[in-house]
C-alpha positions in Angstrom: 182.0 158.2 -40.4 178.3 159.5 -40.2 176.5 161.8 -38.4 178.2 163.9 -35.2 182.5 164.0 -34.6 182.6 164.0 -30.9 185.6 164.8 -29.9 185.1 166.3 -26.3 186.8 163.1 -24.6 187.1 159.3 -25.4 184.3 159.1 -22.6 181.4 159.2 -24.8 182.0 156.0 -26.7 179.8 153.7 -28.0 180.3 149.4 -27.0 181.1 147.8 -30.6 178.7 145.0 -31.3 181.2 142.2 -30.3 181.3 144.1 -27.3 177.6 144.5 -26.7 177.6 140.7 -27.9 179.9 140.3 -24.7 177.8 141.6 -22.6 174.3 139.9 -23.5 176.5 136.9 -23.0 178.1 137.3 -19.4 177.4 135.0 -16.7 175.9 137.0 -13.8 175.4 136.9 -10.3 175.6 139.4 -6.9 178.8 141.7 -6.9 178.6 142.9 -3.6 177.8 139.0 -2.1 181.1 138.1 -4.5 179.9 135.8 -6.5 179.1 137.9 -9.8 181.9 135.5 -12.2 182.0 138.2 -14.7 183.6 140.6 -11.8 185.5 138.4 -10.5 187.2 137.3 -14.0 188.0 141.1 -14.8 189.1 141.6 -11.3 191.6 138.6 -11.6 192.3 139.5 -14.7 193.2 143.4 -14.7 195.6 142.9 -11.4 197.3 139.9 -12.8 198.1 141.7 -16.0 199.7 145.2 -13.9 200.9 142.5 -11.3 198.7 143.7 -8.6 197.6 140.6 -5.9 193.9 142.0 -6.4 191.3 144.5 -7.9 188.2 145.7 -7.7 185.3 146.7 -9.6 184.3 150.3 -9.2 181.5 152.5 -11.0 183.5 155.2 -11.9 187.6 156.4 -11.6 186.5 159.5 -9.3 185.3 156.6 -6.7 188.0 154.5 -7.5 190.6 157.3 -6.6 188.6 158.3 -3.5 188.7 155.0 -2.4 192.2 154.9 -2.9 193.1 157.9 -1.4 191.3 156.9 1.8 192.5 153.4 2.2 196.2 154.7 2.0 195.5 157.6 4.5 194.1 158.3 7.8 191.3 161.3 8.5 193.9 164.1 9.4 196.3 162.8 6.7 197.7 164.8 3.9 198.1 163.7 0.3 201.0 165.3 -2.3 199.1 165.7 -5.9 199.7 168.2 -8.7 197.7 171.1 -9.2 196.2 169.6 -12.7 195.6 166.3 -11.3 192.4 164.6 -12.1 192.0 163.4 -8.3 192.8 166.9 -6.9 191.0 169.4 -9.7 188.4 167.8 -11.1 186.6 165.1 -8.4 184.9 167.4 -6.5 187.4 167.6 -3.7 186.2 164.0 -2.4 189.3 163.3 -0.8 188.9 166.2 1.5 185.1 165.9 2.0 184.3 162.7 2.8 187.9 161.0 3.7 189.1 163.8 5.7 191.8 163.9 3.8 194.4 167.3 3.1 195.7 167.2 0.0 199.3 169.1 -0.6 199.2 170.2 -4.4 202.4 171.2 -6.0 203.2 172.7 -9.2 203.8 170.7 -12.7 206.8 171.1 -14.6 206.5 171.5 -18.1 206.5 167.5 -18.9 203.7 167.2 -16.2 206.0 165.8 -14.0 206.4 167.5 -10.2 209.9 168.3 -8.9 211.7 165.7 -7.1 212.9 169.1 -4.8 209.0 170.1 -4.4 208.4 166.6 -3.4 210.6 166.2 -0.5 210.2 169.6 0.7 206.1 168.8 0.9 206.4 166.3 2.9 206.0 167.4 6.4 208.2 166.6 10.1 206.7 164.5 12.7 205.4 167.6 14.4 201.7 167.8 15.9 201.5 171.0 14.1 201.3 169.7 10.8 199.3 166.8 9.2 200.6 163.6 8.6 202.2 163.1 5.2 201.3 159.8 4.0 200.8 159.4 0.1 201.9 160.2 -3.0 199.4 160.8 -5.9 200.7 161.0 -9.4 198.8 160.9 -12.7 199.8 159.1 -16.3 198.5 160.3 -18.6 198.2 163.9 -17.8 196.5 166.2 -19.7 197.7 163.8 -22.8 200.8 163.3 -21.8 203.5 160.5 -21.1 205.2 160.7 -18.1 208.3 159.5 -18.3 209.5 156.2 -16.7 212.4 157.3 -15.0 210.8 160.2 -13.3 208.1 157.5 -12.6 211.1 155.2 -10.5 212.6 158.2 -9.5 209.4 159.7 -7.6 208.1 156.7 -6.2 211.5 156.0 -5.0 212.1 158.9 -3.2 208.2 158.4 -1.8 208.9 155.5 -0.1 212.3 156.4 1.6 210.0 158.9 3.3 207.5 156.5 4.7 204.4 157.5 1.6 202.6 155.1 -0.1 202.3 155.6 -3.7 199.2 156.0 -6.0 198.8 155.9 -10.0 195.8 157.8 -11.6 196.3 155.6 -14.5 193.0 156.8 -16.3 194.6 156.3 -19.4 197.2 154.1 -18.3 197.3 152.0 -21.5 197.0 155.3 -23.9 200.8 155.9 -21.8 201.6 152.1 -21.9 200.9 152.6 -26.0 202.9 155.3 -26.0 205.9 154.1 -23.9 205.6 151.1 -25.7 206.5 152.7 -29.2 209.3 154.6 -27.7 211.2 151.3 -26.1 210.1 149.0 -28.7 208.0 146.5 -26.5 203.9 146.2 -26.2 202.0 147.8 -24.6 200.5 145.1 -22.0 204.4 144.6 -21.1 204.4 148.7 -20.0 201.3 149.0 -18.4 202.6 146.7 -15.8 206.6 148.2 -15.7 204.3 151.6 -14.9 202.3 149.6 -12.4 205.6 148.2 -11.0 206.6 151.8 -9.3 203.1 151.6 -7.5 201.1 150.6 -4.2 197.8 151.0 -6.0 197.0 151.9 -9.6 193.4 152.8 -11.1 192.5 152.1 -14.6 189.6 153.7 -16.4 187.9 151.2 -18.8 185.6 153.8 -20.0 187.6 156.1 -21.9 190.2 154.8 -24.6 189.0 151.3 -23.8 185.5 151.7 -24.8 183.8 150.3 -22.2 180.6 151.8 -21.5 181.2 152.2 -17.5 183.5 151.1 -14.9 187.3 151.3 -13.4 189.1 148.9 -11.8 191.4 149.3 -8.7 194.3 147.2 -8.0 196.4 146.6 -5.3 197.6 144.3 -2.6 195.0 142.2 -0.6 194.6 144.2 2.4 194.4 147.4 0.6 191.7 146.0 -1.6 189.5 144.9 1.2 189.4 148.8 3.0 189.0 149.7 -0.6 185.7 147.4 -0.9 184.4 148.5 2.1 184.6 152.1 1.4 183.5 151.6 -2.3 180.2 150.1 -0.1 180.1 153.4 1.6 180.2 155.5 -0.8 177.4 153.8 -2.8 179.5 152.0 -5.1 178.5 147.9 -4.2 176.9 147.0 -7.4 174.7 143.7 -8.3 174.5 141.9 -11.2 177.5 144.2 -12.4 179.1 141.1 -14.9 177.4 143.3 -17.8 179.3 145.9 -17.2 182.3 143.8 -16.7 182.2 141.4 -19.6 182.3 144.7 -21.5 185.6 145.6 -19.9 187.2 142.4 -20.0 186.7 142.7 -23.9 187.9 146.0 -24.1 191.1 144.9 -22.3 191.8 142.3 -24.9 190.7 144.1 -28.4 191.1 147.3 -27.6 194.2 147.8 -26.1 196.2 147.2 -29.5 193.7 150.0 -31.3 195.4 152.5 -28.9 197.7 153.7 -31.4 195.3 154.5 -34.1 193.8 157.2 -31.5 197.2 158.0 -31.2 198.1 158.6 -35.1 194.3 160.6 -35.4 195.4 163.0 -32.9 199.1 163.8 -34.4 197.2 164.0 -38.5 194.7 166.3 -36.7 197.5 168.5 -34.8 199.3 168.4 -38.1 196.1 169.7 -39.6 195.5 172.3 -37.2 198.9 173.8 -37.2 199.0 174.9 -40.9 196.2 177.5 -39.6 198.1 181.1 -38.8 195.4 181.6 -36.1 196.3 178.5 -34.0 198.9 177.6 -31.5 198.7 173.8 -31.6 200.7 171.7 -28.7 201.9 168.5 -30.7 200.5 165.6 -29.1 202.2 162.5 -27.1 198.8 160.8 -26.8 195.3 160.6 -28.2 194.7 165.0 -26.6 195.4 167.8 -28.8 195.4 171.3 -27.1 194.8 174.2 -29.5 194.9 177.9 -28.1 193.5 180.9 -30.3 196.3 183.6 -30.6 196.3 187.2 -32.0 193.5 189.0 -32.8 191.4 185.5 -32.4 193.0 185.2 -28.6 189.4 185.2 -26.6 187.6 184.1 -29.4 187.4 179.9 -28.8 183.6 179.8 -27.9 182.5 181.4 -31.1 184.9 178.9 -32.9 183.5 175.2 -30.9 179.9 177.0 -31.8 180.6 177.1 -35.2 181.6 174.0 -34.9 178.8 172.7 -33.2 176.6 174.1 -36.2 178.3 171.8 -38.3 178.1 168.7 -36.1 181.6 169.0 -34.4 181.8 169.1 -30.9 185.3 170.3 -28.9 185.8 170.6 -25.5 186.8 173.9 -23.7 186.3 177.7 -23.4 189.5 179.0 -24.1 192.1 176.8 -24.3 191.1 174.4 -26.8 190.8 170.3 -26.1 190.1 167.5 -29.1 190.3 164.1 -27.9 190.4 161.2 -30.3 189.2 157.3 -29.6 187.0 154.2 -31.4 184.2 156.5 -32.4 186.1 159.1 -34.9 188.3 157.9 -37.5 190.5 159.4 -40.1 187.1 161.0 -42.5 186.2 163.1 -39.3 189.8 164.1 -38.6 189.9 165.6 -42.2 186.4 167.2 -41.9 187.2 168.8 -38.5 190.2 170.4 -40.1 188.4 171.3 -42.8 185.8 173.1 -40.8 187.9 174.8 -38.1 190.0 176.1 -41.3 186.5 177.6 -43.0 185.6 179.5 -39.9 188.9 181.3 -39.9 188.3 181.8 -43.4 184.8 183.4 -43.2 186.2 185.6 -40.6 188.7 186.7 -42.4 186.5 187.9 -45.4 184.0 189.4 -43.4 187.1 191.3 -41.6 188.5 192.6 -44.6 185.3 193.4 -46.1 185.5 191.1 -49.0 181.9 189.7 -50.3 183.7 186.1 -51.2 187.0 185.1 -51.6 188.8 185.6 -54.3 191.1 182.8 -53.7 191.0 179.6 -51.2 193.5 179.9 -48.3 195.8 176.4 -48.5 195.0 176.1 -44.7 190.9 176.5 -45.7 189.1 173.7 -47.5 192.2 172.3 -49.4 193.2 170.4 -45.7 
């Protein structure tokens, strides 16, 4: 691998040039008139794989969890989301601005899972004081990691005997299919859709660990889908001649589903890297995310560490707590040189700490990695 190591997040990917070839290829028409065949195929395609009745196209997974979120619920309704979750923390507070929606974020456990307890006790009573209680939000992957499946049944299960609908942010749904899939010895298209399975509505990102260059698809039953389209219009989201976009996801969703692991593998020899460095706290991976926090006299010290990097053409996401995310576009070359960089700048602080002019010997977790 030549030139920059991105690894801020698998959403700056590159198409491949099968996948480009995909596109220049795709049979077009008008999205929002229905007829677009590209859509339509990955529509069809996506919700018959997680065993959804239907899906729809959407330009982003921000508007495909608003539209979610507001086709479940009701203006004065409340949804229950963790604190960290994507749709709650980091999409602007959509939900809440334009669907009139209240969410009810709760805690994470340690696993990213939310207590069964904090669940039941969120839900409100049929009471005119409170807001209406109607959904249940819950995100796999989070933050990297695989939620497990019988917290999964367990949740959703306990949703439903309290009246709530039940939504998957499954951004990286197939990045947790890959890794459920290694765990139970099955595949992974086999766990996306056992995931799916504890679900009203799922939405899958095709434009991170997928590749694709845009695009998420929601899935769901049929009614669901068609408040879902006419929000998506609302919100800006019909598209046209969108069968580009979509032949690029349909390829992603049958070449680059199986390449999952690799990402996975990258991360765990980069953590494994990382963690031979004294000055690092490294949280071993379950996924294709490795968080590194700076500790001792380094705590506080990330920013001048991601610009050093950036002066050598590595690029990390995150202030403080430290975020490397691996996909199609690094491979196992810029793994080693990111080690072998982050390792350097501890060592070059180090011998201007102690005063040295130049080492007098190489540190093993330096340039040796």
């Amino acid at each position: 691998m030549s030139g920059i190591i991105d690894l801020r997040s698998d959403t700056v990917t590159h198409p491949t040039d099968a996948m480009l070839q995909a596109m220049a290829e795709a049979p077009l028409g008008d999205d929002v008139f229905g007829d677009d065949p590209s859509v339509n195929a990955l529509q069809e395609k996506i919700s018959g794989m997680l065993g959804f009745e239907a899906g729809l196209f959407m330009p982003s997974g921000t508007m495909s969890n608003l539209c979610a979120i507001v086709s479940h619920c009701q203006r004065g309704d409340e949804y229950i989301v963790g604190q960290l979750a994507h749709c709650y923390r980091c999409e602007a507070g959509g939900a809440a601005v334009l669907g009139s929606v209240q969410p009810q974020p709760l805690e994470h456990q340690p696993d990213g899972t939310l207590a069964l307890e904090d669940i039941l006790a969120a839900i409100k009573p049929d009471d005119i004081h409170y807001a209406r209680t109607r959904l249940l939000a819950i995100e796999n992957t989070l933050g990297g990691k695989l939620i497990p499946f019988d917290y999964l049944e367990q949740a959703t299960q306990l949703a439903k005997r309290n009246g709530l609908s039940c939504h998957l942010d499954g951004a990286r749904l197939f990045n947790a299919a890959t890794a459920q899939a290694d765990a139970v010895g099955s595949n992974s298209y086999d766990e996306a859709r056992r995931i799916s399975g504890c679900f009203d509505s799922v939405s899958v990102c095709l434009s991170k660990g997928l590749g694709a260059p845009i695009g998420s698809i929601l899935c769901g039953n049929w009614e669901f889908i068609e408040k879902a389209r006419r929000f998506r219009k609302m919100a800006g989201g019909g598209m046209r001649q969108a069968g580009m976009l979509a032949a690029a996801g349909i390829y992603a969703l049958d070449n680059h589903v199986s390449r999952l692991k690799e990402d996975h593998l990258l991360a765990k020899r980069l953590a494994d890297g990382l963690t031979t460095i004294p000055m690092l706290e490294v949280e071993e991976p379950e996924t294709n995310i490795v968080f590194v926090n700076l500790i001792g006299s380094y705590k506080g010290r990330s920013r001048e560490l991601t610009e050093s990097l950036k002066e050598h053409g590595i690029l990390v996401n995150g202030t403080s707590r430290l975020r490397f995310v691996t996909h199609l576009d690094v491979d196992s070359a810029g793994i080693d040189a990111t080690i072998s960089m982050v390792g350097r700048f501890f060592g070059d602080q180090e011998t201007v700490r102690t005063g040295n002019a130049k080492r007098t010997h190489q540190k093993p977790w330096s340039l040796s990695q």
